[in-house]
C-alpha positions as CSV (number, residue, x, y, z in Angstrom):
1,X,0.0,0.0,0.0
2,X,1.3,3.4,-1.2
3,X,0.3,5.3,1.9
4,X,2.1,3.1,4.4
5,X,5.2,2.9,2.4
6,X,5.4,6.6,2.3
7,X,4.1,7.2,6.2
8,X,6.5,4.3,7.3
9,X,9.1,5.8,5.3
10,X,8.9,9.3,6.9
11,X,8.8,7.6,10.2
12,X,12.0,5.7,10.1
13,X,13.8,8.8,9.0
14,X,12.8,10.9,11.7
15,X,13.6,8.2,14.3
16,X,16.9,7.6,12.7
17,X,17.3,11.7,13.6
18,X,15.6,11.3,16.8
19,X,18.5,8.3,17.9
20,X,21.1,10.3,16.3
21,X,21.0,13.4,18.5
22,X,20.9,11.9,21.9
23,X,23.7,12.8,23.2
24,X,23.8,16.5,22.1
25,X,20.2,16.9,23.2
26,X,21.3,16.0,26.6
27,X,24.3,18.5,26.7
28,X,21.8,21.1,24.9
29,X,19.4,21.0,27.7
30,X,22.0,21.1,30.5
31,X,23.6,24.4,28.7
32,X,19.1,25.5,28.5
33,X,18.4,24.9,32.2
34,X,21.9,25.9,33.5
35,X,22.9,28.9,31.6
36,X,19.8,30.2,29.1
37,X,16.9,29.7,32.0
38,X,18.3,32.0,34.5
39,X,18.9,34.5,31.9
40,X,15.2,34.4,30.9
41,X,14.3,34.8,34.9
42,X,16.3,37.7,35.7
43,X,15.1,39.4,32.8
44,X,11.4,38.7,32.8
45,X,11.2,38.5,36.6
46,X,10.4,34.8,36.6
47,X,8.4,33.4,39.7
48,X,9.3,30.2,41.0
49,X,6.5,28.5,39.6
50,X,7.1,29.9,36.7
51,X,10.8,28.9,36.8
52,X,9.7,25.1,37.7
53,X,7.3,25.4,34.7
54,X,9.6,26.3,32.3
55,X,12.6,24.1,33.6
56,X,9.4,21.2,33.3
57,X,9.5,22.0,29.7
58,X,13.1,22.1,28.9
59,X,13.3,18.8,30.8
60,X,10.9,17.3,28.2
61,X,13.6,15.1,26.1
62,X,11.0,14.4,23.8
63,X,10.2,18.4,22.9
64,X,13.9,19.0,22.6
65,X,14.4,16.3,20.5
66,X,11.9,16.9,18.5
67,X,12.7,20.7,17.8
68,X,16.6,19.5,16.6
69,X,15.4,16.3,14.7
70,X,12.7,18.2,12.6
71,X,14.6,21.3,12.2
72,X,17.4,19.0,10.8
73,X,15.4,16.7,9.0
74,X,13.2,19.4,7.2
75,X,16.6,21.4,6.3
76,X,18.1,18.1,4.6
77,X,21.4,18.9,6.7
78,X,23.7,15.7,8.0
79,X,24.6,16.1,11.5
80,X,27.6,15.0,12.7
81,X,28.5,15.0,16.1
82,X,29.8,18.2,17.4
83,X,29.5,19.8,14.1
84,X,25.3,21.3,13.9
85,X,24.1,24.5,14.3
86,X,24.0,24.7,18.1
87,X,23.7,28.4,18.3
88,X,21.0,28.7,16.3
89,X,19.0,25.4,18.4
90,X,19.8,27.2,21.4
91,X,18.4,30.8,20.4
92,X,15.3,29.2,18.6
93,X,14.6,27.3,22.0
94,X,14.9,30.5,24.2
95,X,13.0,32.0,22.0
96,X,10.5,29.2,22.0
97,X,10.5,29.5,25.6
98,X,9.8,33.5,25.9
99,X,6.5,32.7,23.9
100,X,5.2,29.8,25.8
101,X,5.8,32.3,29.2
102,X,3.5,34.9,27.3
103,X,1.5,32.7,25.6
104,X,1.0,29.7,28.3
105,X,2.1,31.0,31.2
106,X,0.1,30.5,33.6
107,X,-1.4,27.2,32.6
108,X,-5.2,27.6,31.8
109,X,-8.1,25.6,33.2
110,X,-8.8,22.6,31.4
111,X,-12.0,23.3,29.2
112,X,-13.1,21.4,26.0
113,X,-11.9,22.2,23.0
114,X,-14.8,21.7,19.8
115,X,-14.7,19.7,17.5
116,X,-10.8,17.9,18.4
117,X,-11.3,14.4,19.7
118,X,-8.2,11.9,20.4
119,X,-8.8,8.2,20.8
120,X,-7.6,6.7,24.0
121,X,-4.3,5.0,24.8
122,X,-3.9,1.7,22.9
123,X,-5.7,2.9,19.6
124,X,-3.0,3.8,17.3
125,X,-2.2,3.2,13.6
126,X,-0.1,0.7,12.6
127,X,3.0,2.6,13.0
128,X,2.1,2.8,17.0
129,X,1.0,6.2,16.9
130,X,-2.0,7.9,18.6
131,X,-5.2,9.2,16.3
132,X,-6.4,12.5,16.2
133,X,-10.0,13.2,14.6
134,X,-11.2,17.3,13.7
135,X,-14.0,17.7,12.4
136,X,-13.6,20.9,10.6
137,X,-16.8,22.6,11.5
138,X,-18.4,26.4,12.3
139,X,-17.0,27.6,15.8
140,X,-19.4,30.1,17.2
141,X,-16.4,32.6,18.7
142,X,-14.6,35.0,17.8
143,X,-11.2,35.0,16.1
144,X,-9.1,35.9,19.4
145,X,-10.9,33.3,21.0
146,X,-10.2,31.0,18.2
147,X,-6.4,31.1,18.2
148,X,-6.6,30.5,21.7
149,X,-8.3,27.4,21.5
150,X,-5.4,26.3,18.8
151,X,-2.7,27.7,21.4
152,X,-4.3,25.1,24.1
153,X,-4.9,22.3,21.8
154,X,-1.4,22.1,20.2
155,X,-0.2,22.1,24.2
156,X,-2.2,19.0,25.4
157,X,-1.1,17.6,22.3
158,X,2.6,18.2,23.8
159,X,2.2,16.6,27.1
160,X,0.1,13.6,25.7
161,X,2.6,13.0,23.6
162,X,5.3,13.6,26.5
163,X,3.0,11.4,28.9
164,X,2.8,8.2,26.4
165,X,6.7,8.7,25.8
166,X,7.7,8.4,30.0
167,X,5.5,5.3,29.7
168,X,7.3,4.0,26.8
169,X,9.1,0.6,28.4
170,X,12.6,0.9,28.0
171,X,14.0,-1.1,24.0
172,X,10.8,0.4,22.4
173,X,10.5,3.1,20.3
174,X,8.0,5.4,21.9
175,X,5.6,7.7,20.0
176,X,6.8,10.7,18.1
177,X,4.0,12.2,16.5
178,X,0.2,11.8,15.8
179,X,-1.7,10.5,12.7
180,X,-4.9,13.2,12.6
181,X,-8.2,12.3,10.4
182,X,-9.7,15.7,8.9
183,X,-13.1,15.4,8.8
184,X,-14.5,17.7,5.9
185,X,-18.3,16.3,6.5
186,X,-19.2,19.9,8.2
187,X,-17.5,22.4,6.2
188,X,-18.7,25.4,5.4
189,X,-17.3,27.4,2.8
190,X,-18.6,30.8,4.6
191,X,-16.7,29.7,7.9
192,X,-13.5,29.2,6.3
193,X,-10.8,31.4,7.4
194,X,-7.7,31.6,5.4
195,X,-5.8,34.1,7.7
196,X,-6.2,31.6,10.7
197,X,-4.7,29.4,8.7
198,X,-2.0,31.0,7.8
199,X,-1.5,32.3,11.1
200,X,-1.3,29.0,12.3
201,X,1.1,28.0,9.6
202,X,3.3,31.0,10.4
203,X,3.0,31.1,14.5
204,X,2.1,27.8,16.2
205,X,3.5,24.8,13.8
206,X,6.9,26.1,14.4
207,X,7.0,26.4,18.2
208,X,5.1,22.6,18.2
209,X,7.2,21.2,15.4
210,X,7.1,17.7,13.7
211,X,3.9,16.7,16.1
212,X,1.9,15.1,13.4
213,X,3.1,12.8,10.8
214,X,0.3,12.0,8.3
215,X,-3.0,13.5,7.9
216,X,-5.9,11.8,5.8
217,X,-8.7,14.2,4.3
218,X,-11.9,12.5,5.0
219,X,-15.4,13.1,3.0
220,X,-13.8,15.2,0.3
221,X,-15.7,16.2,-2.6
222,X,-14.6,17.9,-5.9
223,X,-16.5,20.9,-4.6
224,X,-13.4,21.4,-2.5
225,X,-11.1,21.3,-5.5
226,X,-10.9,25.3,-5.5
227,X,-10.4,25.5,-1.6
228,X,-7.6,22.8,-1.8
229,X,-6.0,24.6,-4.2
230,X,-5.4,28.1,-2.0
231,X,-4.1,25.7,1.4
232,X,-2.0,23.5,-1.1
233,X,0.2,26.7,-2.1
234,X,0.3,27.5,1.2
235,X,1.8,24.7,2.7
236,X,5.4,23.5,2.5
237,X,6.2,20.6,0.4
238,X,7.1,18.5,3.4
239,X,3.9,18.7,4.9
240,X,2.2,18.3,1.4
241,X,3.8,14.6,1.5
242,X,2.2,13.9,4.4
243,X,-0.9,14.6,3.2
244,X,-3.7,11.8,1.5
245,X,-7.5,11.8,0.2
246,X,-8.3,7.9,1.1
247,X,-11.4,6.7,-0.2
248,X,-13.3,4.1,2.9
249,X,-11.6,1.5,1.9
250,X,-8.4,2.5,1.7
251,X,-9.0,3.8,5.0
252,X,-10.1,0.7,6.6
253,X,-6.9,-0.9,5.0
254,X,-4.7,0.9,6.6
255,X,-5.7,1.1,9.9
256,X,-8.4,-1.6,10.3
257,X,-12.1,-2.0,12.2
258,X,-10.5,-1.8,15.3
259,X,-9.0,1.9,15.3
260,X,-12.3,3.1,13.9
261,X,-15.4,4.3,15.2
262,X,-18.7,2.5,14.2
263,X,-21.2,5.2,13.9
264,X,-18.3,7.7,12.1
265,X,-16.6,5.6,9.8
266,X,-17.4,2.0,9.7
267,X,-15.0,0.6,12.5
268,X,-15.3,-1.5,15.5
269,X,-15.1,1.0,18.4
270,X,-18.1,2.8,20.2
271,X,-18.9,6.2,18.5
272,X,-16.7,9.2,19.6
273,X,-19.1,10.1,22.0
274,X,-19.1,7.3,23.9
275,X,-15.1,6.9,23.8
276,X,-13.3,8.7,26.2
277,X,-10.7,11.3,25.7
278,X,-7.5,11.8,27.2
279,X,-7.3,15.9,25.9
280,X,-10.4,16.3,27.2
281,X,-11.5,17.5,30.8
282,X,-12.9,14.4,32.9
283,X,-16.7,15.0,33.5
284,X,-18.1,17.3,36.6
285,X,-18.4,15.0,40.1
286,X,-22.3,15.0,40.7
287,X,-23.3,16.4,43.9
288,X,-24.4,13.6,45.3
289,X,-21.0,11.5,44.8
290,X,-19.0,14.7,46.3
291,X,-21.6,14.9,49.6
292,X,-23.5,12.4,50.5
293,X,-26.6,12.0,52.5
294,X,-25.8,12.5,56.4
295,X,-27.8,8.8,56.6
296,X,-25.0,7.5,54.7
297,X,-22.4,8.7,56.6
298,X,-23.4,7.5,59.7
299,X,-23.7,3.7,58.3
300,X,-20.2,3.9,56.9
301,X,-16.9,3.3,59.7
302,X,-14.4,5.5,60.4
303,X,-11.8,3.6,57.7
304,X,-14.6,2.7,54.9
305,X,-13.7,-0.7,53.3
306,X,-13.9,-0.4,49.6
307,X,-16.6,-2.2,49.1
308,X,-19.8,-2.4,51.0
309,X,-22.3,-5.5,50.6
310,X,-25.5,-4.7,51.4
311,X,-28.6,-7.0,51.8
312,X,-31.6,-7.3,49.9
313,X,-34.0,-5.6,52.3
314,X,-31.5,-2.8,53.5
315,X,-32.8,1.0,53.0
316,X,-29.5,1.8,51.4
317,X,-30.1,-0.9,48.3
318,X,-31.3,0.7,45.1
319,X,-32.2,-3.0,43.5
320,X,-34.4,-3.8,46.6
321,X,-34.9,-7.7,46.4
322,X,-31.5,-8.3,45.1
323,X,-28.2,-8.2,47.1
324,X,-25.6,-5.9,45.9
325,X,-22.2,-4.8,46.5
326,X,-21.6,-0.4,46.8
327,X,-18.3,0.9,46.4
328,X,-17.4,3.6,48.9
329,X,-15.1,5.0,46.4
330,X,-17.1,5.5,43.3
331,X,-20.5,5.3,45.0
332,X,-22.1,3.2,42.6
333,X,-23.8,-0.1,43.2
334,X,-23.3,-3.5,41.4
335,X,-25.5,-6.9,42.2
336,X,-23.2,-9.2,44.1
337,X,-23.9,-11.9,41.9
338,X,-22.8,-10.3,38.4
339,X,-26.7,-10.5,37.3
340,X,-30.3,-10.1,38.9
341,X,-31.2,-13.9,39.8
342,X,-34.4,-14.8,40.2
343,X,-33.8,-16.9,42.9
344,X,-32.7,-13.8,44.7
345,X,-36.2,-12.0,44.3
346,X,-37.6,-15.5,45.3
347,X,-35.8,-15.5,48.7
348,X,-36.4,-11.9,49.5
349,X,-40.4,-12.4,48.6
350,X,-40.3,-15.4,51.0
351,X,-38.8,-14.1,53.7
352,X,-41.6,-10.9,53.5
353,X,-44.2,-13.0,53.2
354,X,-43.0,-15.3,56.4
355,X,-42.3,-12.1,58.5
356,X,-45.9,-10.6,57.8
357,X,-48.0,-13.5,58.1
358,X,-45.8,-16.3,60.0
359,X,-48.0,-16.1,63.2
360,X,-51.1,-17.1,61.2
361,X,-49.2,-20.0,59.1
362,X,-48.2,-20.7,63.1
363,X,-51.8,-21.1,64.4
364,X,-53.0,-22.8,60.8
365,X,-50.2,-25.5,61.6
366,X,-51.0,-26.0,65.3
367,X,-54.6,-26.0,64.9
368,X,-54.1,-28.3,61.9
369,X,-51.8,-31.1,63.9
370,X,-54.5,-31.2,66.3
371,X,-56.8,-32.0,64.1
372,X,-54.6,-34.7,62.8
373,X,-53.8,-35.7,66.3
374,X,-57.2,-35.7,67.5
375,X,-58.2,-38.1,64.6
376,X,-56.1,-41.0,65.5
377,X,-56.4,-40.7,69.5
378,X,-59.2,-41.6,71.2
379,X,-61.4,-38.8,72.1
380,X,-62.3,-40.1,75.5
381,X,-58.1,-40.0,76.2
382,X,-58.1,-36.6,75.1
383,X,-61.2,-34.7,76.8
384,X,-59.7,-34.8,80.7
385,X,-56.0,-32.9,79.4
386,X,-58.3,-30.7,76.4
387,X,-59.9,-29.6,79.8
388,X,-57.5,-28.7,81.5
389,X,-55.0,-26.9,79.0
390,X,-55.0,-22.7,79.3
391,X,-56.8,-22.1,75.6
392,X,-57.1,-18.1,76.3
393,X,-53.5,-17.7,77.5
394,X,-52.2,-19.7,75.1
395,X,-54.4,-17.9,71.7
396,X,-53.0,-14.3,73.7
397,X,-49.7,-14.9,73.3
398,X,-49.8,-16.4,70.1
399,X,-51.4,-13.4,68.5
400,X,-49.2,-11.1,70.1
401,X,-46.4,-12.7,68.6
């Protein structure tokens, strides 16, 4: 298949870059933290959070790497030990750095982003690397807004990737970039911005360099021929060679039912919206899991065991008639069985129906063994203790009971 060759193909040369420059990676980001960093802090006044921030960044082996091995890569130049640019990596990382402090600094709060959707860990293309699907739709905000919503996006992007390479096990080649599907289903010719576009060119896929590898165009029509043909002149040709118009099944070839959504685009996975996200904030904590009722509390001990069992008939069970393990962790409830069992229900309807009526099934038995007894003894045997026995004391305290 002619898109793997050339994807794979791209790949191998920027890992080849991405081995090559260990060791002057390392002795570029002693020179950053040691010598550039405090630099940047005396003259921009640098708190020590925002010190610890940045020096978190320049730690990042996988950013640093990145920002030689592309710039290297993309500029066709053969680096030899000792012998690259270093000046120039050095200046274009400080001045990497000033932007994120204006630009990131202080981290915002996690919000969603529209329309951006990464599949979770473990769903990758055949080359090993995480999927990215935009759907390129109408964003109702402004422009300023916009571009800050890119800002944040290309950022989680970072420390995703960063997060998935400190998990790599060691002798494996972790993840280097994304594979992104652009979804064209939505577009809208009148939401189109071509100076966004460019601005993004020109400002953020510099600073976030080499993050995505391939990008398939999804759902596109000849009615996009004349819109394709402004972006294709303004992209570089490296990025155009990473670029392919798959038709379904070319898609499904290459990367198969189970990296796909069902609903979206034919696959084996849940639809997006039912998949969960890791760029994504988590969902709000209901009340009731963050305070629960002052009943509750009281029930649970001092040290709560994780899991709670609770009986059929307890106040506390949701599935009255069926017992059920609660976690005191997540607080939700799960039948201690796996299933609802009938034979549950059947207990738990017996015992109700014994506890509300077991002093007349007493009295129907007793009053039916003496009628059993009475039948085979003789009466005349029977009359003299009959006589004698307390009946009212006895019927009392048996419908007391």
């Amino acid at each position: 298949m002619e898109t793997r060759r050339r994807l794979e193909e791209n790949r191998n040369k920027l890992q080849e870059q991405y081995s090559a420059n260990i060791e002057d990676v390392r002795r570029i980001q002693e020179i950053l933290i040691h010598d550039i960093l405090p630099s940047v802090k005396d003259e921009f006044e640098l708190t020590s959070e925002a010190y610890d921030w940045a020096t978190s960044w320049l730690s990042d082996t996988c950013t640093v790497k990145l920002n030689i091995s592309i710039h290297n890569l993309w500029t066709n130049a053969i680096i030899q030990r000792n012998k690259f640019t270093r000046s120039f990596t050095l200046e274009s990382i400080r001045k990497n750095l000033i932007w994120r402090l204006k630009n990131l600094w202080p981290p915002a709060p996690l919000t969603e982003i529209p329309n951006f959707h990464c599949l979770p860990p473990g769903i990758c293309d055949p080359l090993g690397r995480p999927i990215l699907i935009i759907h390129v739709a109408p964003v109702n905000k402004d422009v300023e807004a916009q571009k800050q919503d890119i800002i944040q996006a290309f950022e989680r992007l970072r420390i995703h990737l960063q997060m998935l390479h400190d998990q790599c096990l060691a002798g494996t080649e972790p993840p280097l970039q994304y594979v992104a599907l652009l979804d064209l289903s939505q577009l809208s010719f009148q939401s189109i911005n071509v100076d966004l576009f460019n601005w993004t060119l020109r400002e953020i896929i510099p600073r976030f360099p080499g993050m995505v590898g391939g990008v398939f165009m999804l759902n596109y029509s000849w009615a996009y021929s004349g819109l394709w043909g402004v972006f294709k002149r303004l992209l570089p040709e490296a990025a155009l060679s990473r670029i392919f118009f798959p038709s379904n099944s070319e898609l499904m070839e290459y990367f198969t039912p189970s990296s796909l959504p069902r609903v979206e685009y034919g696959g084996n996975l849940p639809s997006l919206s039912n998949l969960s996200d890791p760029l994504q904030p988590p969902p709000p904590v209901s009340e009731s899991v963050q305070s629960p009722p002052p009943f509750i509390e009281a029930d649970v001990p001092s040290e709560p065991s994780p899991n709670l069992w609770l009986s059929a008939t307890s106040r506390l069970n949701p599935f009255f008639g069926y017992p059920v393990v609660a976690s005191s962790r997540r607080g939700s409830h799960s039948f201690r069985h796996g299933r609802r069992r009938k034979r549950d229900l059947a207990r738990t309807l017996a015992m109700l129906f014994w506890i509300k009526w077991r002093s007349h099934i007493v009295i129907s038995i007793l009053i039916f063994a003496a009628f059993l007894v009475a039948r085979f003894t003789s009466v005349k045997k029977l009359l003299p203790r009959l006589k004698r026995f307390p009946y009212r004391v006895w019927f009392k305290y048996l419908w007391s009971s």
